[in-house]
C-alpha positions as CSV (number, residue, x, y, z in Angstrom):
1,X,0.0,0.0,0.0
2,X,1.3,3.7,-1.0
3,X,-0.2,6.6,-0.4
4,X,1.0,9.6,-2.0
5,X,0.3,13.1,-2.4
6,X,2.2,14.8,-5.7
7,X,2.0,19.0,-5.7
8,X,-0.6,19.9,-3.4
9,X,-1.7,23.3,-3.1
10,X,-4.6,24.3,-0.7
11,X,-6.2,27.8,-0.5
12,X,-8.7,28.9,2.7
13,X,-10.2,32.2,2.7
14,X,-8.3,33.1,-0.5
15,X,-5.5,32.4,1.3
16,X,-2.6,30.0,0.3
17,X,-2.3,27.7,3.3
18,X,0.6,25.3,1.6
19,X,1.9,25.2,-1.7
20,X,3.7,22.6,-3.9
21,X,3.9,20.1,-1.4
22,X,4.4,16.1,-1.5
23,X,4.8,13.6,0.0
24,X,4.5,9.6,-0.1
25,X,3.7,7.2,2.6
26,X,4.0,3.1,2.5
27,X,2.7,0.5,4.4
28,X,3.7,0.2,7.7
29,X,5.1,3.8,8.0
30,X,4.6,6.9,10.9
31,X,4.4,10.3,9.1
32,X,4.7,12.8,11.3
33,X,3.2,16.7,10.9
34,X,5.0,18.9,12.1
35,X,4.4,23.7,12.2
36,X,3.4,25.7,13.7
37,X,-0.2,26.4,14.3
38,X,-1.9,27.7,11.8
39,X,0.6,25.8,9.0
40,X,-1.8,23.8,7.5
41,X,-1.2,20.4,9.4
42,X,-4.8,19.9,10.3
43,X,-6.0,21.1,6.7
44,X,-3.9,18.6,5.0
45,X,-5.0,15.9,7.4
46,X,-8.7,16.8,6.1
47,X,-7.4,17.1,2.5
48,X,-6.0,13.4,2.5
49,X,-9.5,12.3,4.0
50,X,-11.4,14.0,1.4
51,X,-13.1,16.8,3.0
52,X,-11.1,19.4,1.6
53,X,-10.1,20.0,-2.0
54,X,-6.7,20.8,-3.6
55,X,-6.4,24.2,-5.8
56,X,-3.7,21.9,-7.7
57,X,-2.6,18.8,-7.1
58,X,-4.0,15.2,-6.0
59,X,-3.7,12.5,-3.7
60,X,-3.5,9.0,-4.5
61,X,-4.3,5.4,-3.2
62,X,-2.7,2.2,-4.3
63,X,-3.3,-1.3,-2.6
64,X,-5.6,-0.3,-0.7
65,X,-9.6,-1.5,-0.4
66,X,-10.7,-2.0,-4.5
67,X,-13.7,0.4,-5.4
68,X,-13.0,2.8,-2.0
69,X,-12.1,6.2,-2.4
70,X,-9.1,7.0,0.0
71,X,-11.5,8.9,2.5
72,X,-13.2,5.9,3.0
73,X,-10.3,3.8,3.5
74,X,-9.0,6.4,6.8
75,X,-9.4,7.2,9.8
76,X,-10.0,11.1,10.9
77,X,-9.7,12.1,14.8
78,X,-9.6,15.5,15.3
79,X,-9.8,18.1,17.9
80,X,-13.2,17.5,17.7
81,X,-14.8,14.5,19.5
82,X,-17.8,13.7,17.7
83,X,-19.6,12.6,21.0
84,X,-23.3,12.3,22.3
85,X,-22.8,13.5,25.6
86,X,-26.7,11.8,26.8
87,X,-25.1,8.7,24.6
88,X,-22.8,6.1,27.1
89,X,-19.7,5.0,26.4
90,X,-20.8,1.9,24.3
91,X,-23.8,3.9,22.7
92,X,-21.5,6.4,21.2
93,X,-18.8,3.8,20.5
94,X,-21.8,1.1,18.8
95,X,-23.1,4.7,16.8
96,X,-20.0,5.2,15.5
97,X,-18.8,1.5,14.6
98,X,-22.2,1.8,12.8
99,X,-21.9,4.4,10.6
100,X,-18.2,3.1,9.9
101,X,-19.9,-0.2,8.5
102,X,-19.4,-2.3,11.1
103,X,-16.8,-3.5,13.6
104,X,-16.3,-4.7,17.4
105,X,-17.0,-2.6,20.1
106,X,-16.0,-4.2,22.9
107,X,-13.2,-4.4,21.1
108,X,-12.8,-0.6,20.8
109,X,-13.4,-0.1,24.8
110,X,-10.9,-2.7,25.5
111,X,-8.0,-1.3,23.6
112,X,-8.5,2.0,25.4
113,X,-9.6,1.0,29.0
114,X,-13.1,2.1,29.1
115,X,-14.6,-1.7,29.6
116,X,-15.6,-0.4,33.5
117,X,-16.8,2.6,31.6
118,X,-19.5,1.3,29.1
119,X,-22.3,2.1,31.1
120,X,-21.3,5.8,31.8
121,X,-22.8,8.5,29.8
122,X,-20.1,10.1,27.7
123,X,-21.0,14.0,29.2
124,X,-19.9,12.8,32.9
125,X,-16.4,11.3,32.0
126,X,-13.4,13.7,32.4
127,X,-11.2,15.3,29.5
128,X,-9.3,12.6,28.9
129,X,-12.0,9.8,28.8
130,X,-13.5,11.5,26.4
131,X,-10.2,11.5,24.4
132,X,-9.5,7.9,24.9
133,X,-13.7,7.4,23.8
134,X,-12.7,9.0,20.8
135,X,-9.3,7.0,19.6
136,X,-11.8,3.5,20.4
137,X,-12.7,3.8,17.0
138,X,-9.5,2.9,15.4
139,X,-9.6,-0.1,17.2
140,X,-13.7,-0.9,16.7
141,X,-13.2,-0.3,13.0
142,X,-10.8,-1.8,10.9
143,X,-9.0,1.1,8.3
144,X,-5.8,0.8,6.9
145,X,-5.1,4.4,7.0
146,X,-5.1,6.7,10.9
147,X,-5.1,10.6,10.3
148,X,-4.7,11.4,13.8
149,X,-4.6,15.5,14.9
150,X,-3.1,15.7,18.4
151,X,-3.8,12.7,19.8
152,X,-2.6,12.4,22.8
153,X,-4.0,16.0,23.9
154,X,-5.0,15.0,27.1
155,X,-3.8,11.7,28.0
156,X,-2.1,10.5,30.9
157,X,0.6,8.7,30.9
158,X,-1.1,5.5,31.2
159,X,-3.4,5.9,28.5
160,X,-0.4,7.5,26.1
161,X,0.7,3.9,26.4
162,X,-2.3,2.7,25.3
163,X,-2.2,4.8,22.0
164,X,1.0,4.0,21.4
165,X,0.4,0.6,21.8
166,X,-2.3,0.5,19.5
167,X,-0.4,2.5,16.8
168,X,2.4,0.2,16.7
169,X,-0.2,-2.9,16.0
170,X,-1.4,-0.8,13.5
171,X,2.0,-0.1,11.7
172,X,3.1,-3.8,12.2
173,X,-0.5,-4.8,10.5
174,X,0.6,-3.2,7.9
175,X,-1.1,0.5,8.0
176,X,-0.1,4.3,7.6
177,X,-0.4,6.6,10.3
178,X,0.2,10.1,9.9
179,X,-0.5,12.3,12.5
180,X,0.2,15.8,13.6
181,X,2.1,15.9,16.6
182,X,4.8,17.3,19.1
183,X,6.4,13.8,19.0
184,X,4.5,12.3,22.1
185,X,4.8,8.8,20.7
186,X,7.3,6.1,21.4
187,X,7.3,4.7,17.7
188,X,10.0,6.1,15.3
189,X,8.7,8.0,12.3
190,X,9.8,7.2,9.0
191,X,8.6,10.7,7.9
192,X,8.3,14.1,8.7
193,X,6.6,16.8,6.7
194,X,7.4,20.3,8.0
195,X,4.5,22.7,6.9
196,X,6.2,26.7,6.9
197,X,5.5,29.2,9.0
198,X,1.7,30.5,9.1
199,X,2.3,34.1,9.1
């Protein structure tokens, strides 16, 4: 599997948020993200799963899932946690693995510790619950590609382990992970792609 992004240029607001850029991930490999804010890290993580578009430019997919476009094929966690807050634990994680097309909750909670959890609504857990609630859903849903913004904003130490762990299970299964980060991970990246200065 490659994925591969050949002279990308995005715009925002009329503005020119990166220009020219490529890059080219294989299976197995960390990219890491790396500006400062305001760079474009989080726009080109949303340009590679297909909810922005590219002024110039494209981004391409080979060995992945036949007949999938590469949105559909990744995984997207943002600063944004895309929870029901009246939802519990499972309820949000069983919505989710739902509109994903299916996959294995319990699963999901036990990767990230929230089995004692499951019964909890989502709006009473702390910062970092809701976090760890959020990254279930690589492990519920099987995609071969993790787009991860910031992950570990957040977590404790504990539960850093827990991403990590999952990450490197990920890389060794033969996915691509690239994520925008301060380098909180305890994988090596093979990659880095270091987006200018915003201003």
């Amino acid at each position: 599997m490659r994925l591969q992004g050949e002279g990308l240029t995005l715009e925002r607001g009329g503005r020119v948020i990166f220009g020219d850029l490529s890059f080219a991930a294989e299976a197995g490999e960390l990219v890491l993200l790396q500006g400062p804010n305001g760079s474009g890290k989080t726009s080109l993580l949303k340009l590679i799963a297909g909810l922005l578009r590219p002024v110039h430019g494209e981004i391409t997919l080979s060995g992945g899932i036949s007949g999938l476009a590469t949105g559909q094929q990744a995984h997207l966690i943002g600063h944004g946690l895309a929870l029901r807050s009246g939802l519990t634990v499972e309820e949000n994680l069983a919505f989710w693995t739902f509109f994903l097309g299916g996959g294995d909750v319990a699963r999901g909670l036990e990767a990230f510790g929230l089995d004692q959890l499951a019964h909890l609504p989502a709006g009473v857990l702390s910062a970092g619950q809701q976090r760890r609630l959020s990254l279930a859903r690589l492990a519920a849903v099987g995609r071969p590609i993790w787009l991860l913004d910031e992950p570990s904003v957040g977590l404790d130490r504990m539960s850093l382990k827990q991403l990590n762990f999952q990450m490197g299970n990920h890389l060794s299964a033969g996915g691509i992970i690239i994520a925008a980060s301060h380098g909180d991970f305890d994988i090596t990246c093979t990659h880095r792609i270091e987006l200018g200065d915003a201003s």
